[in-house]
DRENLUM-541923 format. One record per residue (C-alpha): z, y, x; residue in three letters. Coordinates in steps of 0.2 Angstrom, whole numbers, plus 5000, padded with zeros to 4 digits. Layout:
N
DRENDO; Z; Y; X; ALA
...
END
This chain:
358
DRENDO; 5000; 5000; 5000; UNK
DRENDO; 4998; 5017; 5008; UNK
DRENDO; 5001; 5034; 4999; UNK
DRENDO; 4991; 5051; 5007; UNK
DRENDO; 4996; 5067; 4999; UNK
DRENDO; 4985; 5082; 5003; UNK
DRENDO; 4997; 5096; 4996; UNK
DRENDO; 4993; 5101; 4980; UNK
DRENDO; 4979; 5089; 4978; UNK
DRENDO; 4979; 5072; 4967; UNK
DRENDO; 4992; 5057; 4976; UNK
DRENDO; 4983; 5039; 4980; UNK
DRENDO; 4996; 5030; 4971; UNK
DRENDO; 4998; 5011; 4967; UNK
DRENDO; 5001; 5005; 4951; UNK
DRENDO; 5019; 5006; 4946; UNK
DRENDO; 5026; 4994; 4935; UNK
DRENDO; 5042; 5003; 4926; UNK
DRENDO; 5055; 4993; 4917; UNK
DRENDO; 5065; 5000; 4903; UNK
DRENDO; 5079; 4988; 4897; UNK
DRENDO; 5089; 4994; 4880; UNK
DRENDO; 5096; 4989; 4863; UNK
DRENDO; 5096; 4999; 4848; UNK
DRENDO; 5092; 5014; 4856; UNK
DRENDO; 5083; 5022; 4841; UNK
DRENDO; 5093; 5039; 4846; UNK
DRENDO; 5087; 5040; 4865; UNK
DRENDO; 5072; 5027; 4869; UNK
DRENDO; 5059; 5043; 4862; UNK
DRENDO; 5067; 5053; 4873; UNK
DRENDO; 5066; 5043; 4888; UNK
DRENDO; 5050; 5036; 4887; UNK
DRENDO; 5043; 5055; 4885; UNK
DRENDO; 5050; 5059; 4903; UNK
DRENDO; 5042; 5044; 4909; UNK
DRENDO; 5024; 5049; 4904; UNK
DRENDO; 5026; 5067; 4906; UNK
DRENDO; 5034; 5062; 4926; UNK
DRENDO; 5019; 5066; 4933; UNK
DRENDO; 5013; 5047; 4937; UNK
DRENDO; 4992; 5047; 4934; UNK
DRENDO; 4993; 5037; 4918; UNK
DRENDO; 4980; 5025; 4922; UNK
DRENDO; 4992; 5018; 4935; UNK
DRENDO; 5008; 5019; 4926; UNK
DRENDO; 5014; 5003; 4918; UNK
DRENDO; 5027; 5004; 4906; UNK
DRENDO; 5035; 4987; 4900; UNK
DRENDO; 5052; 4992; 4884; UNK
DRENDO; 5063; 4976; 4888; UNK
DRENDO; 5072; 4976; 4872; UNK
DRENDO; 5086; 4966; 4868; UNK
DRENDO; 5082; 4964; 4850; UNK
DRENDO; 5084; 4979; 4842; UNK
DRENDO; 5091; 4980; 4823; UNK
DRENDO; 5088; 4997; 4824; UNK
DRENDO; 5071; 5007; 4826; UNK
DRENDO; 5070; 5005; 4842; UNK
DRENDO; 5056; 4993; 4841; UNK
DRENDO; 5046; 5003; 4829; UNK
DRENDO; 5047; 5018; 4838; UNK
DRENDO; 5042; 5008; 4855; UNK
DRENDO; 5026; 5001; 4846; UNK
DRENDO; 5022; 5018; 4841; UNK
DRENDO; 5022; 5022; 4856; UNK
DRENDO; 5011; 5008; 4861; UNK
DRENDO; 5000; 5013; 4850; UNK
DRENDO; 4997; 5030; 4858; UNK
DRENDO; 4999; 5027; 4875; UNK
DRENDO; 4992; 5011; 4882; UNK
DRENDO; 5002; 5010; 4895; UNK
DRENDO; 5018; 5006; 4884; UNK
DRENDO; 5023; 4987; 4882; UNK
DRENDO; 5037; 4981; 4871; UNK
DRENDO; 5042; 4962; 4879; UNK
DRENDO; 5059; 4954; 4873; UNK
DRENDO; 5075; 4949; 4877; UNK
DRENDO; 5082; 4937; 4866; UNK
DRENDO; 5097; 4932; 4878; UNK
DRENDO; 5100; 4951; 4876; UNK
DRENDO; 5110; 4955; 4892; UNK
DRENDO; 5105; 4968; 4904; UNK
DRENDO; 5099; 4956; 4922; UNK
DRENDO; 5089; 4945; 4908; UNK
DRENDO; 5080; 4961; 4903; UNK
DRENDO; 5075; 4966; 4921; UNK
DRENDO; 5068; 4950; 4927; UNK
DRENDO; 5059; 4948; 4910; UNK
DRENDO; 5053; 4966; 4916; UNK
DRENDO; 5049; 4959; 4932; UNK
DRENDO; 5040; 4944; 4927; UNK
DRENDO; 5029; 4954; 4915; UNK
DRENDO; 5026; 4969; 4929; UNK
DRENDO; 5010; 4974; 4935; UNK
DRENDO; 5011; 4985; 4948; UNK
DRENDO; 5014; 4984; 4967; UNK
DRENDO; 5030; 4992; 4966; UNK
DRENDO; 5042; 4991; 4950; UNK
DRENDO; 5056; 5004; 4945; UNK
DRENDO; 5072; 4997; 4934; UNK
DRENDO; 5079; 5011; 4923; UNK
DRENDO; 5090; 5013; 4907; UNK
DRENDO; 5086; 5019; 4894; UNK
DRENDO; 5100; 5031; 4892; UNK
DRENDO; 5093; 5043; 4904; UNK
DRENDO; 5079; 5056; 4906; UNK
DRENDO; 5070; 5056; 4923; UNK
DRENDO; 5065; 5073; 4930; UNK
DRENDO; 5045; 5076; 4933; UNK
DRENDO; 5040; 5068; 4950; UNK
DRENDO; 5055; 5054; 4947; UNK
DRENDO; 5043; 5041; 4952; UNK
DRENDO; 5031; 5048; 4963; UNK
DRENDO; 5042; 5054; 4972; UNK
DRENDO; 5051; 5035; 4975; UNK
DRENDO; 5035; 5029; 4980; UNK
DRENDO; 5029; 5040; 4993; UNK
DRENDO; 5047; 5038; 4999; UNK
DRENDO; 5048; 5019; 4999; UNK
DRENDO; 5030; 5018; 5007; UNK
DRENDO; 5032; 5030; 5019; UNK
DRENDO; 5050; 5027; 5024; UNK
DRENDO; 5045; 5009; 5022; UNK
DRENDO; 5060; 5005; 5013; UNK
DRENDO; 5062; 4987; 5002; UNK
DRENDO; 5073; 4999; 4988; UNK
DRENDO; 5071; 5019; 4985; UNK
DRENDO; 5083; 5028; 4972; UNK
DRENDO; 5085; 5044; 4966; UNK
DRENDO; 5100; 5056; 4964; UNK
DRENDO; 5109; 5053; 4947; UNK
DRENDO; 5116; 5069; 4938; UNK
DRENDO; 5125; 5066; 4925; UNK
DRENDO; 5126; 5076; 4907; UNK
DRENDO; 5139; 5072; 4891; UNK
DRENDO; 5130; 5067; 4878; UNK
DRENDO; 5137; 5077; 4866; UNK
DRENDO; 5144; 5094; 4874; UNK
DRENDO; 5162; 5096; 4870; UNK
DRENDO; 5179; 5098; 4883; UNK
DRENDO; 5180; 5081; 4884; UNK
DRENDO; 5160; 5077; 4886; UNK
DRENDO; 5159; 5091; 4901; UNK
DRENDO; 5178; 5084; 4910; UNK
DRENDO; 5172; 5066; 4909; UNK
DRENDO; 5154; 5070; 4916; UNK
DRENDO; 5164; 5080; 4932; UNK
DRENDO; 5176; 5064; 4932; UNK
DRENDO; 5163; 5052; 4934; UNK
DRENDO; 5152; 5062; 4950; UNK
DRENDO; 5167; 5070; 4958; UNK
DRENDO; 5173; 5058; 4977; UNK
DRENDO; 5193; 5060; 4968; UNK
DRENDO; 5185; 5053; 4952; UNK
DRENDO; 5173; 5040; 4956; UNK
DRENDO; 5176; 5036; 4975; UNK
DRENDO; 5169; 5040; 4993; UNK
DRENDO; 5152; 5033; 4988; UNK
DRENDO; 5145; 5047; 4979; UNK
DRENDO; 5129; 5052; 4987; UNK
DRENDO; 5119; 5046; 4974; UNK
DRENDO; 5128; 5056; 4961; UNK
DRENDO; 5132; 5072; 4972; UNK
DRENDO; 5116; 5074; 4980; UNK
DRENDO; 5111; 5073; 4999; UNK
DRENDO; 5100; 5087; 5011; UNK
DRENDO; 5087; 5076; 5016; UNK
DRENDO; 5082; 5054; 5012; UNK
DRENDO; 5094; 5044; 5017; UNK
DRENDO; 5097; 5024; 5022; UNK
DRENDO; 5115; 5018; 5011; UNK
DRENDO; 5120; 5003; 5004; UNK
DRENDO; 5117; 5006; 4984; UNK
DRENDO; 5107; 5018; 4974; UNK
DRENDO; 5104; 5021; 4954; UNK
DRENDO; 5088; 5015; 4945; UNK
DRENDO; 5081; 5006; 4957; UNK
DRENDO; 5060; 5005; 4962; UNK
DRENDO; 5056; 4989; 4973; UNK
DRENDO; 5043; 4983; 4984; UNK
DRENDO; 5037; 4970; 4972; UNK
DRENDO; 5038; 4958; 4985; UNK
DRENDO; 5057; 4960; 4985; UNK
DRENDO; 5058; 4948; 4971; UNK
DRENDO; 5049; 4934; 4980; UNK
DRENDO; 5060; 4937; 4996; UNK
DRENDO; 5077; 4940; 4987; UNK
DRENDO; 5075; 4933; 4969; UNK
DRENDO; 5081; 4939; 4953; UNK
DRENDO; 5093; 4945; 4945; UNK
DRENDO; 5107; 4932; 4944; UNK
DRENDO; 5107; 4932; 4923; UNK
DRENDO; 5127; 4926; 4925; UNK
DRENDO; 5129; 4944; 4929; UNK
DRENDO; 5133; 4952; 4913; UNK
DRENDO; 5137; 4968; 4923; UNK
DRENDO; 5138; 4974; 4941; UNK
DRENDO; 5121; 4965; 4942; UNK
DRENDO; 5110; 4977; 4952; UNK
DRENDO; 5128; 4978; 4965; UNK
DRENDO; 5127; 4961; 4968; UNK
DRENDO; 5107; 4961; 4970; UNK
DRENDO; 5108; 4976; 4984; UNK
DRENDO; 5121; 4964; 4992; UNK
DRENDO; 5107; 4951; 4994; UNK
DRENDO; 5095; 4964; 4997; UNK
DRENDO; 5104; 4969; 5013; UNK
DRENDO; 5109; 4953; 5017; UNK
DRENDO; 5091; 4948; 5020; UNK
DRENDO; 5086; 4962; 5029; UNK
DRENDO; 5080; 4975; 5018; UNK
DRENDO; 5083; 4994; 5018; UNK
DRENDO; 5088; 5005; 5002; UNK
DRENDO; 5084; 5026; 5004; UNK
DRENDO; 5092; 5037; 4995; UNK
DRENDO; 5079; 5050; 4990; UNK
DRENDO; 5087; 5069; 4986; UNK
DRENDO; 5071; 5074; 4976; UNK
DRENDO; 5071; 5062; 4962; UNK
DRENDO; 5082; 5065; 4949; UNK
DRENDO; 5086; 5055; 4935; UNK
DRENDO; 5098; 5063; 4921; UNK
DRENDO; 5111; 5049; 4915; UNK
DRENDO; 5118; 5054; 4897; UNK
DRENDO; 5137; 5048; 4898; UNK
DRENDO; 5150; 5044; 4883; UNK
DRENDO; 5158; 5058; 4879; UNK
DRENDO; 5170; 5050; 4867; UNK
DRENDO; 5187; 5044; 4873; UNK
DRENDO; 5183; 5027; 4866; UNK
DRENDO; 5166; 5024; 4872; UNK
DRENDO; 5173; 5032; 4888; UNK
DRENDO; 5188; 5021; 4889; UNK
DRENDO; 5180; 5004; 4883; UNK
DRENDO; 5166; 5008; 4897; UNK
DRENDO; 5179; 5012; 4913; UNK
DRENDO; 5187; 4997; 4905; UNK
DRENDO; 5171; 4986; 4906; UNK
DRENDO; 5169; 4990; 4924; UNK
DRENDO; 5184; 4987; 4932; UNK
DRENDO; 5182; 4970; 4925; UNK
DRENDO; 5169; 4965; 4933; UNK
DRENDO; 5172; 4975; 4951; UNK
DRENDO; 5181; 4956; 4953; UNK
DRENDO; 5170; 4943; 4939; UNK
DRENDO; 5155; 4945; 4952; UNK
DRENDO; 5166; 4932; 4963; UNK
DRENDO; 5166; 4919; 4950; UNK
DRENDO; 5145; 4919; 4952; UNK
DRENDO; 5137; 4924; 4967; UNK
DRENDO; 5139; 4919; 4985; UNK
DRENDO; 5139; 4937; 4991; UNK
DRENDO; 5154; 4950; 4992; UNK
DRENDO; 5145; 4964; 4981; UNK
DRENDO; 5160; 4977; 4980; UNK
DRENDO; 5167; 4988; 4994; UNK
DRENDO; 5186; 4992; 4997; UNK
DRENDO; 5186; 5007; 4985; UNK
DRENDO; 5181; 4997; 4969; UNK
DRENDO; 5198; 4990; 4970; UNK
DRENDO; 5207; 5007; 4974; UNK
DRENDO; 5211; 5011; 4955; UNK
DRENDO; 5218; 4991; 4956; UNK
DRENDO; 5230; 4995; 4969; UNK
DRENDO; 5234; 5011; 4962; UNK
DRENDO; 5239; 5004; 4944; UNK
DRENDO; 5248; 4991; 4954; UNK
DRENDO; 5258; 5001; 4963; UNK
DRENDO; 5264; 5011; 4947; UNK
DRENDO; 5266; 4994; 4938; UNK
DRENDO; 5280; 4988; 4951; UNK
DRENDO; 5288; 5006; 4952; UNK
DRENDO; 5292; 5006; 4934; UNK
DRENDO; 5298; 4988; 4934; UNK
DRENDO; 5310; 4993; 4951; UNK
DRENDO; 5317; 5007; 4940; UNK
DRENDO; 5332; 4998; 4934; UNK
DRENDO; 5336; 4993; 4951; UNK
DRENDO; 5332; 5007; 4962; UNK
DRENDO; 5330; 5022; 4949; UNK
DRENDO; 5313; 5032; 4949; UNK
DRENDO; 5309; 5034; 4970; UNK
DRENDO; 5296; 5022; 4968; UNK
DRENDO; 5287; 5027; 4953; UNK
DRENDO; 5288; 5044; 4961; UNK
DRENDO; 5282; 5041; 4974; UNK
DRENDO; 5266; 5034; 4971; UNK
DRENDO; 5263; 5045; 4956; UNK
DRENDO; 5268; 5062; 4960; UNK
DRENDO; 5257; 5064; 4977; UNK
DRENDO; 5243; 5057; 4964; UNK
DRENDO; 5246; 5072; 4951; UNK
DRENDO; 5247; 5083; 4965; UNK
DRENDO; 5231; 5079; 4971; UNK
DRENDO; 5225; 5080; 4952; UNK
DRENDO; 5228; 5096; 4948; UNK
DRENDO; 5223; 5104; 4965; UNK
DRENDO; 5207; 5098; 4964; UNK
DRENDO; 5205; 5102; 4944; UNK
DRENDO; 5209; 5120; 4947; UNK
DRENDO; 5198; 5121; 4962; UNK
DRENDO; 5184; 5113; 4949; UNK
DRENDO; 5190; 5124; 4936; UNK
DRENDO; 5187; 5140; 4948; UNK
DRENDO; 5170; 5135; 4953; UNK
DRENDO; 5164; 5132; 4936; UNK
DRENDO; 5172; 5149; 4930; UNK
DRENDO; 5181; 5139; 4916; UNK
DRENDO; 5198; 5136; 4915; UNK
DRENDO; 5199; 5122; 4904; UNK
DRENDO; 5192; 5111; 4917; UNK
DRENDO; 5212; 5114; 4921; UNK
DRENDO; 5217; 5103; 4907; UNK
DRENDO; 5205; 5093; 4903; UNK
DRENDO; 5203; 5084; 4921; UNK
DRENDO; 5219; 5079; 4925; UNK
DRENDO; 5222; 5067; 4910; UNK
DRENDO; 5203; 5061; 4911; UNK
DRENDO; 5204; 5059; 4930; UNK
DRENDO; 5220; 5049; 4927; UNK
DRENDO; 5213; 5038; 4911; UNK
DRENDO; 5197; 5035; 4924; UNK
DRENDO; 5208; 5027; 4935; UNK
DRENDO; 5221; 5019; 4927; UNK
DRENDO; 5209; 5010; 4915; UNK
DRENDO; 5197; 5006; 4928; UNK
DRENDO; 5213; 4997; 4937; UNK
DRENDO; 5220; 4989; 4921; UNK
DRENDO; 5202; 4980; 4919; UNK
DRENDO; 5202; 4975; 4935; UNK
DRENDO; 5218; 4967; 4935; UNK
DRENDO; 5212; 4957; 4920; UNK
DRENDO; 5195; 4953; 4929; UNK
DRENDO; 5208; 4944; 4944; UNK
DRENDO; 5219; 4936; 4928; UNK
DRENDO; 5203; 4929; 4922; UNK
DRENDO; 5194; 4925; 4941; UNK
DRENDO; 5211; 4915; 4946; UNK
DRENDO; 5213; 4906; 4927; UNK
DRENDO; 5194; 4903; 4928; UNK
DRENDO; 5197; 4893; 4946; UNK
DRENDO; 5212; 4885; 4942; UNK
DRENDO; 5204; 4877; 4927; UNK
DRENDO; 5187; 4872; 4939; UNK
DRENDO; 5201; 4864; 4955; UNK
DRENDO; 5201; 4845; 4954; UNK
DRENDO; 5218; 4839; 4950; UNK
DRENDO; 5226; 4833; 4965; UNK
DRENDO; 5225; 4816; 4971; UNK
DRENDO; 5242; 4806; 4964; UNK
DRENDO; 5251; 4800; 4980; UNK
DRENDO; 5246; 4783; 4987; UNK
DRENDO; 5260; 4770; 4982; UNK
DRENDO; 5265; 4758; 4995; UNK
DRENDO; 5272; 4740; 4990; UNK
DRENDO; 5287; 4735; 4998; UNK
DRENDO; 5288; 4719; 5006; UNK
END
């Protein structure tokens, strides 16, 4: 594949294969699709493929529609109806030398793609990704304080760069919405479909492991859509933390770094200073939570005075402390259920040998 770009003239680009996976997306599938065919991609090599998981909605409908209009749509589906099932139908189906795996909850900016394949054939990356800014979906206190939460290093960790934005491309060890080398799939395999989440984690871990390269790109952008309801927030936070330790149970690589199990620790910690109370007062709950509050309100009001809006000053602290605490909760219950799920797979132990006496 090669990619020449004369400045403002037309690119030489290969056919790009992009793979939308969703169910019942009725409210955000139109809007999505739209950035896709307005990104800038020349049309005839775009390739489209809706991976729905079996929409009760109108999701479907609105997809043929759009079929309909725009050759370069497909609708294919997913009747197991998880998320790594969805890409690799995508990828089975793809058409193009290089395929992109996206959501469907996102818009991508114009020159998203083109910009990911000049990068990944150029750079001669195996993965390229783009920077991920993140909007509430519904604009409220809560929807702007849980957006900040999830892209500030204190909320979501020290692995940020995709989320804060970088100067220049750069080699790291994960990106959001991947676009492949198609012959990634060949090298690496799929995505492993036991996986309900964490799945493209665990792929990058085998992606690395054999060898390939991921870039960050700075100018992509994609623009992710987060909950912005204290439920959906929750249940999501939740949901992750539960399977920063799952992945162990199937896959033969170590996808998570030290700080998915931070919040773990943290929660923990707090767990075994409140059940020391009764027997050494307050010390130790103190003194794991109060440097943590601290450190939470220092760096809501230094969010609050860049944003010129002080109710980031009340609205972080709580959001940065349900982030954690919920992501660490899950995660203990992801270990409960990874050390019940191997004691239940261990052979029971052999019974003793029994010697007759003579």
């Amino acid at each position: 594949m090669g990619v020449t770009d004369s400045g403002a003239g037309p690119l030489d680009l290969p056919i790009a294969s992009v793979v939308v996976a969703c169910r019942n997306e009725e409210a955000h599938i139109g809007r999505c699709l739209d950035s896709l065919l307005e990104g800038g991609y020349p049309p005839a090599r775009l390739d489209i493929i809706v991976v729905d998981g079996m929409s009760t909605d109108g999701t479907r409908e609105i997809v043929r529609d759009y079929g309909s209009r725009f050759p370069c749509v497909r609708l294919v589906d997913n009747p197991a109806r998880i998320t790594p099932a969805a890409f690799n139908a995508g990828v089975r189906a793809a058409r193009g030398e290089v395929v992109a795996i996206v959501g469907s909850h996102a818009t991508y900016e114009r020159g998203y793609l083109v910009q990911l394949v000049r990068h990944l054939i150029g750079y001669g990356a195996d993965e390229a990704g783009a920077i991920a800014r993140y909007l509430p979906r519904n604009d409220t206190p809560l929807g702007r304080a849980i957006v900040v939460a999830l892209s500030h290093p204190f909320g979501a960790g020290a692995n940020v760069a995709y989320k804060l934005g970088v100067d220049r491309p750069q080699w790291v060890d994960t990106v959001s919405s991947g676009c492949y080398r198609r012959d990634v799939f060949d090298r690496v395999g799929l995505f492993n479909e036991r996986l309900i989440y964490s799945q493209d984690i665990e792929f990058n871990a085998r992606l690395r492991r054999a060898g390939g390269r991921i870039l960050l790109v700075p100018s992509a952008v994609i623009e992710y859509y987060a909950h912005s309801d204290a439920r959906g927030f929750l249940q999501h936070t939740f949901r992750n933390g539960v399977w920063v330790v799952l992945p162990l149970l199937h896959t033969h690589v170590f996808p998570m770094s030290w700080r998915h199990f931070v919040p773990m620790a943290f929660v923990t910690a707090l767990l075994v200073g409140a059940a020391l109370w009764p027997f050494l007062g307050a010390w130790p709950l103190l003194l794991v939570a109060t440097p943590y509050v601290v450190t939470s309100l220092v760096l809501s009001i230094g969010v609050a005075v860049r944003r010129r809006s002080m109710a980031y000053a009340s609205t972080l602290p709580p959001t940065f402390a349900a982030l954690h605490v919920t992501y660490g909760l899950g995660s203990i219950w992801g270990l409960a259920r990874f050390v019940f799920a191997k004691l239940r797979s261990s052979p029971p132990s052999a019974a003793p040998a029994v010697v007759a006496k003579r």
